[in-house]
Backbone as JSON Lines, residues from 0, in Angstrom:
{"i":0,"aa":"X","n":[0.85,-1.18,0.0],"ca":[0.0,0.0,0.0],"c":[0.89,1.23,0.0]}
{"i":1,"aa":"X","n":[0.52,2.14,-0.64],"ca":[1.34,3.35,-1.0],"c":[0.07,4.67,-0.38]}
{"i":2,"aa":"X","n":[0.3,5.62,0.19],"ca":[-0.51,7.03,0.43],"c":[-0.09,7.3,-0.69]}
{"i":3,"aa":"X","n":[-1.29,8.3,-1.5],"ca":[-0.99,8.66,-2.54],"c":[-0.86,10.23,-2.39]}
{"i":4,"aa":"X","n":[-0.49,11.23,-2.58],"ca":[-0.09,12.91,-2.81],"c":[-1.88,13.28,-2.13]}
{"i":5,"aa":"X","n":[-2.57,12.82,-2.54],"ca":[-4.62,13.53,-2.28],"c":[-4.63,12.79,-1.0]}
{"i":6,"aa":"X","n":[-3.9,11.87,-0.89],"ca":[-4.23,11.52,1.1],"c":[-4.64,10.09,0.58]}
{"i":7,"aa":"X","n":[-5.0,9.65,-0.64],"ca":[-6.04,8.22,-0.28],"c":[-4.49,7.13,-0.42]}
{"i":8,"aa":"X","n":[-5.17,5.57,-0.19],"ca":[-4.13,4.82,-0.15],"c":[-4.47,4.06,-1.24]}
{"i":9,"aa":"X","n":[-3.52,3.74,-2.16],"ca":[-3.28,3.22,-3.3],"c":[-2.73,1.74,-3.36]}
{"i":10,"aa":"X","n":[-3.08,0.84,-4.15],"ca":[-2.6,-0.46,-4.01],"c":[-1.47,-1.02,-4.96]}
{"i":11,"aa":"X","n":[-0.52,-1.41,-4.62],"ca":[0.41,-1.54,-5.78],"c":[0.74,-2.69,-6.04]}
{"i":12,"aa":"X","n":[0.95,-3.14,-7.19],"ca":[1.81,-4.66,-7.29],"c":[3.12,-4.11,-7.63]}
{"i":13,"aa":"X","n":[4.22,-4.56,-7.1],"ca":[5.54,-4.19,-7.22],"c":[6.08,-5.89,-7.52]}
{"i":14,"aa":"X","n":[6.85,-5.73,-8.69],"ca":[7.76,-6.71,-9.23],"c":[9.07,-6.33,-9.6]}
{"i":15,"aa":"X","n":[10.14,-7.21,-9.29],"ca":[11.02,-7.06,-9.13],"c":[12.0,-8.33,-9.08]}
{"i":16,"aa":"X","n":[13.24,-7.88,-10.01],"ca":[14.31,-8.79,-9.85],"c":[15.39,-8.41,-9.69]}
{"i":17,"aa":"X","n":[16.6,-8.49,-9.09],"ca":[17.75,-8.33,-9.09],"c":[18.86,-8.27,-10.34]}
{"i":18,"aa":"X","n":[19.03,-7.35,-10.99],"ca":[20.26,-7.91,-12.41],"c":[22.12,-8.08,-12.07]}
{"i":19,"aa":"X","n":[21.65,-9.16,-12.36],"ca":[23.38,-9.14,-11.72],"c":[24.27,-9.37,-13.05]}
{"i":20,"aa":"X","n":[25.69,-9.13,-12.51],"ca":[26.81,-9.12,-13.41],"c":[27.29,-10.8,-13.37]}
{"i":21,"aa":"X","n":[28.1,-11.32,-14.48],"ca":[28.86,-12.38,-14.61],"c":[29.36,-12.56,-13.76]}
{"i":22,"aa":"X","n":[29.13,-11.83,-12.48],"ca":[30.29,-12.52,-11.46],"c":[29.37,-12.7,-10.38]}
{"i":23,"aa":"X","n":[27.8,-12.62,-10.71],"ca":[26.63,-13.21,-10.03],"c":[26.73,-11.87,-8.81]}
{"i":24,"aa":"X","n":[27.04,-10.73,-9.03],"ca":[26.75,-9.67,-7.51],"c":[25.6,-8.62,-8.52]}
{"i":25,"aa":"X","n":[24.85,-8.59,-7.41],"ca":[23.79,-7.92,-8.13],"c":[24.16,-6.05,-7.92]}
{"i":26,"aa":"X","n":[23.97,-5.79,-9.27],"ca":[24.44,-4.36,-9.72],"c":[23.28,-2.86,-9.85]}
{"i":27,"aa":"X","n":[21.83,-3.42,-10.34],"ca":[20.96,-3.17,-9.77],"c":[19.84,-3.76,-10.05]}
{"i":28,"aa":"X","n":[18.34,-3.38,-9.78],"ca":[17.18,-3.54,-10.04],"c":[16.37,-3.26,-10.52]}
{"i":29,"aa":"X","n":[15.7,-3.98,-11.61],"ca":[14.48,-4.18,-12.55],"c":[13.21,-3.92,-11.63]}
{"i":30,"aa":"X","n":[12.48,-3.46,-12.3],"ca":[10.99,-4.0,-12.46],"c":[9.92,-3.03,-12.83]}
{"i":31,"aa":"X","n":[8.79,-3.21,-12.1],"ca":[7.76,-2.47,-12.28],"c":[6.56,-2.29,-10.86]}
{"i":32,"aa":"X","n":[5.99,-1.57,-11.32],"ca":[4.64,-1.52,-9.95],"c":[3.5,-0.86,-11.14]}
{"i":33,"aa":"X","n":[1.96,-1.48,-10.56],"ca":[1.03,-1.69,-11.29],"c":[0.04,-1.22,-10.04]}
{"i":34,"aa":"X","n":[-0.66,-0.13,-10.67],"ca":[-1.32,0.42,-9.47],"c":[-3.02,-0.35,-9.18]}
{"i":35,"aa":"X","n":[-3.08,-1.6,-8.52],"ca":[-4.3,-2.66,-8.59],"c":[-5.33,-2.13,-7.59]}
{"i":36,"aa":"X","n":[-5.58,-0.43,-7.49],"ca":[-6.52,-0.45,-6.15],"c":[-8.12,-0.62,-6.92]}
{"i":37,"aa":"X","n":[-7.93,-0.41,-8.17],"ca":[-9.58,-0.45,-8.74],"c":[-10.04,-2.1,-8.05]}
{"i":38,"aa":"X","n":[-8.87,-2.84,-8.79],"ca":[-8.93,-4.66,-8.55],"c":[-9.31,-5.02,-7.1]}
{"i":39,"aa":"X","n":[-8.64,-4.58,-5.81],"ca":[-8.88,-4.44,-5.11],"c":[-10.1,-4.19,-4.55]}
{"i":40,"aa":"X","n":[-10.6,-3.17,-4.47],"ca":[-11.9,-2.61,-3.9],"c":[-12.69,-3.56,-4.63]}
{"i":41,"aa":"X","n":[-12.7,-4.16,-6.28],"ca":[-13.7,-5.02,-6.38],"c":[-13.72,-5.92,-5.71]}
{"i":42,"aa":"X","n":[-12.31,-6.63,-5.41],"ca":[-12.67,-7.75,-4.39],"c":[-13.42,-7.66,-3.15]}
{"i":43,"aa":"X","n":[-12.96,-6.53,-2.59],"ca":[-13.61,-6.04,-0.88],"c":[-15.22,-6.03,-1.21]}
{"i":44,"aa":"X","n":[-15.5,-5.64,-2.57],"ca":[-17.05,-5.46,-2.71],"c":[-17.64,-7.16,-2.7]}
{"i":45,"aa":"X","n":[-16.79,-8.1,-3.75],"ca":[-17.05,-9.22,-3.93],"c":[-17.5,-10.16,-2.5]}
{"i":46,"aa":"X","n":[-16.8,-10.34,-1.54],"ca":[-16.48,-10.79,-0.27],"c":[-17.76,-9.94,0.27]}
{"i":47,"aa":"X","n":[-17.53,-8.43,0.38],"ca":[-19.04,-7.8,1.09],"c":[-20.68,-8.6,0.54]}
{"i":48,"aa":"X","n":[-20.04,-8.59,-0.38],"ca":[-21.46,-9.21,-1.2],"c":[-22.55,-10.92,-0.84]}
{"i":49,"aa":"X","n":[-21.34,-11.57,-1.29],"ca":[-20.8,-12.89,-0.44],"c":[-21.04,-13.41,1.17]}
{"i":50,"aa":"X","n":[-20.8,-12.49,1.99],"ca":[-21.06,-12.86,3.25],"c":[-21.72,-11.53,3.88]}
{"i":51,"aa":"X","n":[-22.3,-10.83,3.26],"ca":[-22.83,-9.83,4.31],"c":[-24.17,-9.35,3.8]}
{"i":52,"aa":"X","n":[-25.23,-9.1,4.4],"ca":[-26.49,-8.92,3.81],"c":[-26.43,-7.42,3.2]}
{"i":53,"aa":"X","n":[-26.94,-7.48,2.23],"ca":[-27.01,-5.97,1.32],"c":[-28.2,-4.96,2.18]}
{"i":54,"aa":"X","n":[-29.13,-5.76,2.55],"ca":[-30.05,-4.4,3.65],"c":[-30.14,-4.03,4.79]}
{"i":55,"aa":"X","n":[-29.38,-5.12,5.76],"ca":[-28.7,-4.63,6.72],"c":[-27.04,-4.33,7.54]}
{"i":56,"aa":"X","n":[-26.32,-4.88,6.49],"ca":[-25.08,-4.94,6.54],"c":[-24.56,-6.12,7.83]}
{"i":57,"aa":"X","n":[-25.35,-7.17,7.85],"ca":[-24.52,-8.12,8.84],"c":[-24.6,-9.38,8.24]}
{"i":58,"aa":"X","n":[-23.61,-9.81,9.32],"ca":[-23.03,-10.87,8.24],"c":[-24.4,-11.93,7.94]}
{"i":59,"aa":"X","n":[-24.46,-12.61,6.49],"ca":[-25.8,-13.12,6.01],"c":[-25.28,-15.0,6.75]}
{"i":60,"aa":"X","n":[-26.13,-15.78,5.79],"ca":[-26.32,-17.28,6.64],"c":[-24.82,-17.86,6.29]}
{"i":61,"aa":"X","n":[-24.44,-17.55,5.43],"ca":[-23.0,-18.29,4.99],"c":[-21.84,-18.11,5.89]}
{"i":62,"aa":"X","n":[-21.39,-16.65,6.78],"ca":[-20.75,-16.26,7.29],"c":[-21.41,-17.06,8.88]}
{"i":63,"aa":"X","n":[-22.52,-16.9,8.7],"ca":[-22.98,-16.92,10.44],"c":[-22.8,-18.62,10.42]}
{"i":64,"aa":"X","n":[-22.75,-19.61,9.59],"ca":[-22.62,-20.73,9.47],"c":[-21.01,-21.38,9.62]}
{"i":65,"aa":"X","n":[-20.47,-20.33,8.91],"ca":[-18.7,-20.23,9.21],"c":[-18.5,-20.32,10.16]}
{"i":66,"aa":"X","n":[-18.64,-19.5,11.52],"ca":[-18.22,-18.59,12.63],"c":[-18.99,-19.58,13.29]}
{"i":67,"aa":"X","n":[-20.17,-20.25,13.39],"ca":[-20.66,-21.53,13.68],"c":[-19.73,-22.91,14.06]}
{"i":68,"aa":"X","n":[-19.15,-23.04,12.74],"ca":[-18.04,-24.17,12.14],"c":[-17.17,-24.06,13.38]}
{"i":69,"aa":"X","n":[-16.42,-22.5,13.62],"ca":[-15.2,-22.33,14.47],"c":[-15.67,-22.65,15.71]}
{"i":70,"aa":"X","n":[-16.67,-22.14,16.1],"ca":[-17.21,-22.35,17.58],"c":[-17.39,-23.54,17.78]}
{"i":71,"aa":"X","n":[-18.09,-24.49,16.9],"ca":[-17.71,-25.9,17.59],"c":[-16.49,-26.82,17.56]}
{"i":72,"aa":"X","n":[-15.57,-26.61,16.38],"ca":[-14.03,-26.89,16.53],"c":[-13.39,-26.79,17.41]}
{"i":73,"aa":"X","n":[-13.78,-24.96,18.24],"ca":[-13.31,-24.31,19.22],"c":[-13.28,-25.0,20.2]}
{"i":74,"aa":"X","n":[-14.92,-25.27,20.62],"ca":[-15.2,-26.44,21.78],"c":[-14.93,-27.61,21.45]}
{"i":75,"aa":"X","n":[-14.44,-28.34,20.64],"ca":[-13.98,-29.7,20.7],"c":[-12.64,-29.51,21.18]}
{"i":76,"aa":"X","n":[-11.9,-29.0,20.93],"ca":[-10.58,-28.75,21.2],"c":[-10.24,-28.08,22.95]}
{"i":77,"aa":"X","n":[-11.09,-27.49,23.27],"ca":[-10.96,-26.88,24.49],"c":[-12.53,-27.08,25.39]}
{"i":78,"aa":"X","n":[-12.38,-27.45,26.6],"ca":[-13.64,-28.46,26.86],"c":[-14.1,-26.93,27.71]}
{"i":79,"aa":"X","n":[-13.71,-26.14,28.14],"ca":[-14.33,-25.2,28.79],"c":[-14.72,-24.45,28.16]}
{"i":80,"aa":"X","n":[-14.58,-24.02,26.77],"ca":[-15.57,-23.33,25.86],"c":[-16.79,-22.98,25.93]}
{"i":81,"aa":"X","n":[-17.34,-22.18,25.62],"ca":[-18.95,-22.59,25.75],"c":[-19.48,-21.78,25.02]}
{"i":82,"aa":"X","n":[-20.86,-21.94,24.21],"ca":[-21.18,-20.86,23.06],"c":[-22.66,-21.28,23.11]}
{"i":83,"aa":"X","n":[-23.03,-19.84,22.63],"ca":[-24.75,-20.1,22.68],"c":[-25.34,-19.48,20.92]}
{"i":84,"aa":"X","n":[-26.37,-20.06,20.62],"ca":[-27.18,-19.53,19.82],"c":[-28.52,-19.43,19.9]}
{"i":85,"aa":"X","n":[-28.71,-17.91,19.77],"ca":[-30.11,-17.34,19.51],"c":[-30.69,-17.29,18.79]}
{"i":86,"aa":"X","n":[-31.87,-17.84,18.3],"ca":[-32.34,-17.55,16.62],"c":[-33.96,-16.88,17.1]}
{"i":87,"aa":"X","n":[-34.03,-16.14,16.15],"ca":[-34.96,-15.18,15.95],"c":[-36.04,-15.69,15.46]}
{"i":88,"aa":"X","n":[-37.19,-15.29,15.19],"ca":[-37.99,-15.55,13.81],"c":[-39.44,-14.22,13.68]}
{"i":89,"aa":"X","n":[-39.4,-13.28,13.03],"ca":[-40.42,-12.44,13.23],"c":[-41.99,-13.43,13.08]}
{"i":90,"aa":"X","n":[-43.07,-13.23,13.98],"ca":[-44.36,-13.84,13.7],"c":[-44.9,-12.85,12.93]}
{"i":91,"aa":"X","n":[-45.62,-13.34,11.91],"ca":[-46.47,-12.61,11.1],"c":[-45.65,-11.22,10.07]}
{"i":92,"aa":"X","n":[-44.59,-11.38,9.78],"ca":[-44.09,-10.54,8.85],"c":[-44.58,-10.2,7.97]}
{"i":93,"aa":"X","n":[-45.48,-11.35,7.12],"ca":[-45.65,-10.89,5.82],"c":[-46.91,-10.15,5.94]}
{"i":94,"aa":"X","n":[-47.53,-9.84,7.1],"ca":[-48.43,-8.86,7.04],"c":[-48.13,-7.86,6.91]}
{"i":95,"aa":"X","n":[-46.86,-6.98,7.03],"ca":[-46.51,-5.95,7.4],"c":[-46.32,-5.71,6.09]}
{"i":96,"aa":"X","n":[-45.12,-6.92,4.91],"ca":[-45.43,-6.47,3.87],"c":[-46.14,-6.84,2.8]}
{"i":97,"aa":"X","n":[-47.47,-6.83,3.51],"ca":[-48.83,-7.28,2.58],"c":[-49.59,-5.9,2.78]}
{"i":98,"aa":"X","n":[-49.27,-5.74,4.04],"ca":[-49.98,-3.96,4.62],"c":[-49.85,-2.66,3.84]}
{"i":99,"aa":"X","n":[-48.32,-2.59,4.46],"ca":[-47.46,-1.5,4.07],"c":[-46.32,-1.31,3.0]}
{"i":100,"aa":"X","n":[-46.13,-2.78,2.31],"ca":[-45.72,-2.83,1.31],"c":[-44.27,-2.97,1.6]}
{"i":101,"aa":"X","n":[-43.82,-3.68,0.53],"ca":[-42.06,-3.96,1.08],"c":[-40.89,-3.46,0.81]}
{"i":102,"aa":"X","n":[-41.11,-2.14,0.72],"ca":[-40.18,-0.76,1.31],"c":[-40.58,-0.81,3.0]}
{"i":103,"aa":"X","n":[-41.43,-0.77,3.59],"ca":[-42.08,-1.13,4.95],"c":[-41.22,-2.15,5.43]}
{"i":104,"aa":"X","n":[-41.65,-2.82,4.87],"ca":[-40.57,-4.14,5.19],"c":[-39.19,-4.17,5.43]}
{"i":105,"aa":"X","n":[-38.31,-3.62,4.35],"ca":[-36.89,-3.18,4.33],"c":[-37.13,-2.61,5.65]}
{"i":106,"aa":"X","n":[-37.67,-1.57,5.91],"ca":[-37.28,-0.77,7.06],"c":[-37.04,-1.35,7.99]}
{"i":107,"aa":"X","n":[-38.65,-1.83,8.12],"ca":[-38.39,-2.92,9.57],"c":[-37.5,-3.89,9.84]}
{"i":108,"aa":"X","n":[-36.98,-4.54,8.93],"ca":[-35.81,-5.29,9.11],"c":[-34.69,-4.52,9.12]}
{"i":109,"aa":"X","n":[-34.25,-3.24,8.74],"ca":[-33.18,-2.48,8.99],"c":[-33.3,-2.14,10.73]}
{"i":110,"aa":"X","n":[-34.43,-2.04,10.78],"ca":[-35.09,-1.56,12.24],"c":[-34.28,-2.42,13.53]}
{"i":111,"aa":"X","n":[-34.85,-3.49,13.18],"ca":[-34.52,-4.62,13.85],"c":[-33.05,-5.01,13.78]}
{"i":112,"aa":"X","n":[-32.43,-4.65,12.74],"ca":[-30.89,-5.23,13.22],"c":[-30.7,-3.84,13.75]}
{"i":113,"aa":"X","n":[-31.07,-2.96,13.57],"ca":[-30.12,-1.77,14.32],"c":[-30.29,-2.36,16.35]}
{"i":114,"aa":"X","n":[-31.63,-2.15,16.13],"ca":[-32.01,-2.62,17.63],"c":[-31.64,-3.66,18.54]}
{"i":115,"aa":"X","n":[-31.61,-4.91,17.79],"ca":[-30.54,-5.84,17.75],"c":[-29.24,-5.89,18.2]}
{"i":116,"aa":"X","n":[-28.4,-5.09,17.45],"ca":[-26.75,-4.81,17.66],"c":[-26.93,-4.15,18.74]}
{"i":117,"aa":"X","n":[-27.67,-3.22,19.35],"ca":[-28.04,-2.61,21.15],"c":[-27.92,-3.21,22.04]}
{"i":118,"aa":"X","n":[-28.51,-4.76,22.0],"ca":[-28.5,-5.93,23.08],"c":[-27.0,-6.34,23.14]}
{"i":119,"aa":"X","n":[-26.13,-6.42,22.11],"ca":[-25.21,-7.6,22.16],"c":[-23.67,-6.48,22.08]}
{"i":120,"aa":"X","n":[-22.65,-7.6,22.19],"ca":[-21.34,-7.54,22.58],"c":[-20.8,-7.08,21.46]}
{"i":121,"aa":"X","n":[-19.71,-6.67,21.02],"ca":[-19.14,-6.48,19.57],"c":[-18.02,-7.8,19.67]}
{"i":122,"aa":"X","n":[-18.05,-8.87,20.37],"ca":[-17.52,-9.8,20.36],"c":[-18.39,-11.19,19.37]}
{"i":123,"aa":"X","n":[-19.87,-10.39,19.6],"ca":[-21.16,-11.84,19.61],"c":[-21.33,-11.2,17.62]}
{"i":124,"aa":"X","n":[-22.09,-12.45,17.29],"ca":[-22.3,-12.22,16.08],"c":[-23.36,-12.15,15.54]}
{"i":125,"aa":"X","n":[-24.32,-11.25,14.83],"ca":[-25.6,-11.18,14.55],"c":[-25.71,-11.3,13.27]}
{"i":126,"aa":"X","n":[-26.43,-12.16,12.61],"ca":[-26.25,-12.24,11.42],"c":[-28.13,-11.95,10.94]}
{"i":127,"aa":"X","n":[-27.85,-11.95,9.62],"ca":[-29.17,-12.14,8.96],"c":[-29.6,-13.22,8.33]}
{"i":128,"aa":"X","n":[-30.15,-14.24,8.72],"ca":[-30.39,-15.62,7.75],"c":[-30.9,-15.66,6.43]}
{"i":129,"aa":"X","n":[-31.87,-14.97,6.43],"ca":[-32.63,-14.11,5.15],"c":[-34.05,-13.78,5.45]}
{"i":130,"aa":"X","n":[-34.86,-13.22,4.87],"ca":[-36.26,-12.78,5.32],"c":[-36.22,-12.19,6.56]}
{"i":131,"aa":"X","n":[-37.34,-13.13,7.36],"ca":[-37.38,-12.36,8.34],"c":[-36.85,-13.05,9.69]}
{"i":132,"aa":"X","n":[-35.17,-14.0,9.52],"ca":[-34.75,-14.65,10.42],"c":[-33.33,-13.88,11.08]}
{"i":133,"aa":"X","n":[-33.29,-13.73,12.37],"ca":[-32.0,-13.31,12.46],"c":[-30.86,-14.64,13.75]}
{"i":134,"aa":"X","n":[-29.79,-14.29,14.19],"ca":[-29.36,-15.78,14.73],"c":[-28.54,-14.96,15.64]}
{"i":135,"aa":"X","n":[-28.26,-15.03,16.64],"ca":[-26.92,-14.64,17.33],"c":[-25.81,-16.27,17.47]}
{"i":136,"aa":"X","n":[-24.63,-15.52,17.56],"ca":[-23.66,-16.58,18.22],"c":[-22.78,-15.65,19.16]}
{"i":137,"aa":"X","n":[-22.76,-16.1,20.43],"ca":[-22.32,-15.67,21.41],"c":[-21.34,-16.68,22.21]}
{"i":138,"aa":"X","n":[-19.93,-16.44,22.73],"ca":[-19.33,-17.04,23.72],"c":[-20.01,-16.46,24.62]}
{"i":139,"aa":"X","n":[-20.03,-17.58,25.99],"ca":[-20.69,-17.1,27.14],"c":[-20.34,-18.48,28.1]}
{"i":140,"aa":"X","n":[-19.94,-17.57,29.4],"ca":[-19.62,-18.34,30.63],"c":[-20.01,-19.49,31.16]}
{"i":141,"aa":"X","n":[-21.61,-19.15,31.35],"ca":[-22.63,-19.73,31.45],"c":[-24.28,-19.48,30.66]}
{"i":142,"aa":"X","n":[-25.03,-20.22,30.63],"ca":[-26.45,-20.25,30.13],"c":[-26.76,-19.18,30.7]}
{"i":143,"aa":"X","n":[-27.09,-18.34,31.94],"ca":[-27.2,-17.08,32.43],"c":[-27.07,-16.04,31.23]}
{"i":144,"aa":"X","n":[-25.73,-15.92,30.85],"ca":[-25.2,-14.98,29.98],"c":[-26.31,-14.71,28.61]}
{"i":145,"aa":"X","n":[-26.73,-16.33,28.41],"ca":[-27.49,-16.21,26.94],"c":[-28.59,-15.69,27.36]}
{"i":146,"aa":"X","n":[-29.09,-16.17,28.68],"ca":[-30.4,-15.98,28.89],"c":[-30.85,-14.55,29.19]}
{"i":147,"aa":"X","n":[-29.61,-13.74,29.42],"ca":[-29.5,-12.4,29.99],"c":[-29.34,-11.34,28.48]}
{"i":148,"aa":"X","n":[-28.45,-11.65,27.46],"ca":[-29.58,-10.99,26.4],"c":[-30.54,-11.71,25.55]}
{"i":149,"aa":"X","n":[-31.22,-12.56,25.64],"ca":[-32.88,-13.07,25.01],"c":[-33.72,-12.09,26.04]}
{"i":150,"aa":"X","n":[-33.52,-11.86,27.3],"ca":[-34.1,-11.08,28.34],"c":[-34.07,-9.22,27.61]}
{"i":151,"aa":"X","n":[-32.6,-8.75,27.73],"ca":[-32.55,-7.62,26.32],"c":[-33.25,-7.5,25.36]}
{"i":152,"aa":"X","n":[-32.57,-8.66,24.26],"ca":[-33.79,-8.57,23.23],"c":[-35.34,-8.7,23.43]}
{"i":153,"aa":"X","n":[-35.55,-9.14,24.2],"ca":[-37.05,-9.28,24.48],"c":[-37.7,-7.69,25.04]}
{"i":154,"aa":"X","n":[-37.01,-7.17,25.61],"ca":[-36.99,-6.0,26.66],"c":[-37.59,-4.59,25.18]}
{"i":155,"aa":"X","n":[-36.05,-5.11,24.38],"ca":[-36.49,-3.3,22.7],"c":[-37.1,-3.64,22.58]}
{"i":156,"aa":"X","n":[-37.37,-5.33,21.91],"ca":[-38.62,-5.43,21.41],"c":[-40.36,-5.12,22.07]}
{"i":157,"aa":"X","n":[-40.19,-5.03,23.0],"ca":[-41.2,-4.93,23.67],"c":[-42.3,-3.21,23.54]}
{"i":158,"aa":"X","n":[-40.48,-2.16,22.83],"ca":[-41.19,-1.38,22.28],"c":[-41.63,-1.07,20.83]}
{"i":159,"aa":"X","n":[-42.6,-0.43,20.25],"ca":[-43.22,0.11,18.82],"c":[-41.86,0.0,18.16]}
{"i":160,"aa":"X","n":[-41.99,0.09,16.75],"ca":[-41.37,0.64,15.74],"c":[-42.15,1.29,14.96]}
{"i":161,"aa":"X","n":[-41.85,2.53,14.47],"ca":[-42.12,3.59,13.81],"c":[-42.05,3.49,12.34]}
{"i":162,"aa":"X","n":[-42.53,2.76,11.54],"ca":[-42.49,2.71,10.18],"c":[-43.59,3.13,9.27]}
{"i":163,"aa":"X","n":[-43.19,3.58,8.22],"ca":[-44.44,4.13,7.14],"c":[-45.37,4.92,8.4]}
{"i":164,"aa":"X","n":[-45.16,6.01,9.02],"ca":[-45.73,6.63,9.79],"c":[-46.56,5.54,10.74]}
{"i":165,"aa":"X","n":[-46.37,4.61,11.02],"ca":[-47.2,3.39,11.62],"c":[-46.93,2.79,12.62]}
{"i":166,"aa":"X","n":[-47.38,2.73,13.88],"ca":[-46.56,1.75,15.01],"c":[-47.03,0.81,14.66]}
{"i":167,"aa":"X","n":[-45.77,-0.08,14.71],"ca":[-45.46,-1.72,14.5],"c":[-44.8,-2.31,16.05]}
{"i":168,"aa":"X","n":[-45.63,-3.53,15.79],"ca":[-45.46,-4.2,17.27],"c":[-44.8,-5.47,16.73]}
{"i":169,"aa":"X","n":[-43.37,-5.87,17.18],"ca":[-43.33,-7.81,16.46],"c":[-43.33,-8.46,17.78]}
């Protein structure tokens, strides 16, 4: 990575060989650099795309299934481990966008992960399954711990959401 003169950071491929003389001591150096930040950022988009939900920005079922994978490896390998999962499920969603239509919808599910990420750790992982499912994975001490944010989440939820000028109850 190179700063470029405007402040941003630039990505470079730098290649390079040594030219040496007949007596094999190198005299100087060849090459080139190829400025790959367009290439780059597509990838970062590719990967965003891939594992992270496009309407709420957390990680979607593929990632939360990954991070799944590790946590029980984790605990096979180390017996004091311990990990919990929360799964969500909105009742009656598709009324909301049968109601209010599914721009309504988007919201409320933007709604809900914002409210969501409020309860939990920046350690724990909230993902989006798709529709209207969401999952936590949390390390935790004990069952207490899990049970202490389902108690949270239960707690926002307990208030309105404000959508299409409308209180919504899930």
């Amino acid at each position: 990575r190179l700063r470029h003169k405007d402040g941003s950071v630039r990505w470079m491929l730098a290649r390079g060989l040594a030219v040496r003389g007949n007596d094999g001591i190198a005299y100087r150096m060849a090459g080139s650099q190829t400025d790959i930040t367009e290439r780059r950022q597509a990838e970062a988009q590719l990967v965003q795309r891939a594992f992270y939900d496009a309407l709420t920005e957390l990680p979607n079922r593929d990632l939360f299934l990954e991070r799944l994978w590790r946590a029980v490896e984790r605990a096979k390998r180390k017996r004091d481990f311990r990990f919990a999962i929360l799964f969500l499920d909105l009742d009656r969603f598709k009324v909301i966008n049968d109601s209010l239509g599914h721009q309504a919808g988007d919201r409320l599910i933007a709604a809900i992960a914002s409210r969501l990420r409020t309860c939990l750790r920046e350690s724990d992982t909230l993902a989006r399954l798709g529709g209207d499912e969401f999952a936590v994975l949390m390390e935790i001490e004990d069952v207490s711990d899990a049970l202490n944010v389902a108690a949270r989440i239960k707690d926002v939820f307990g208030k309105s959401f404000s959508i299409e000028a409308s209180e919504v109850f899930t």
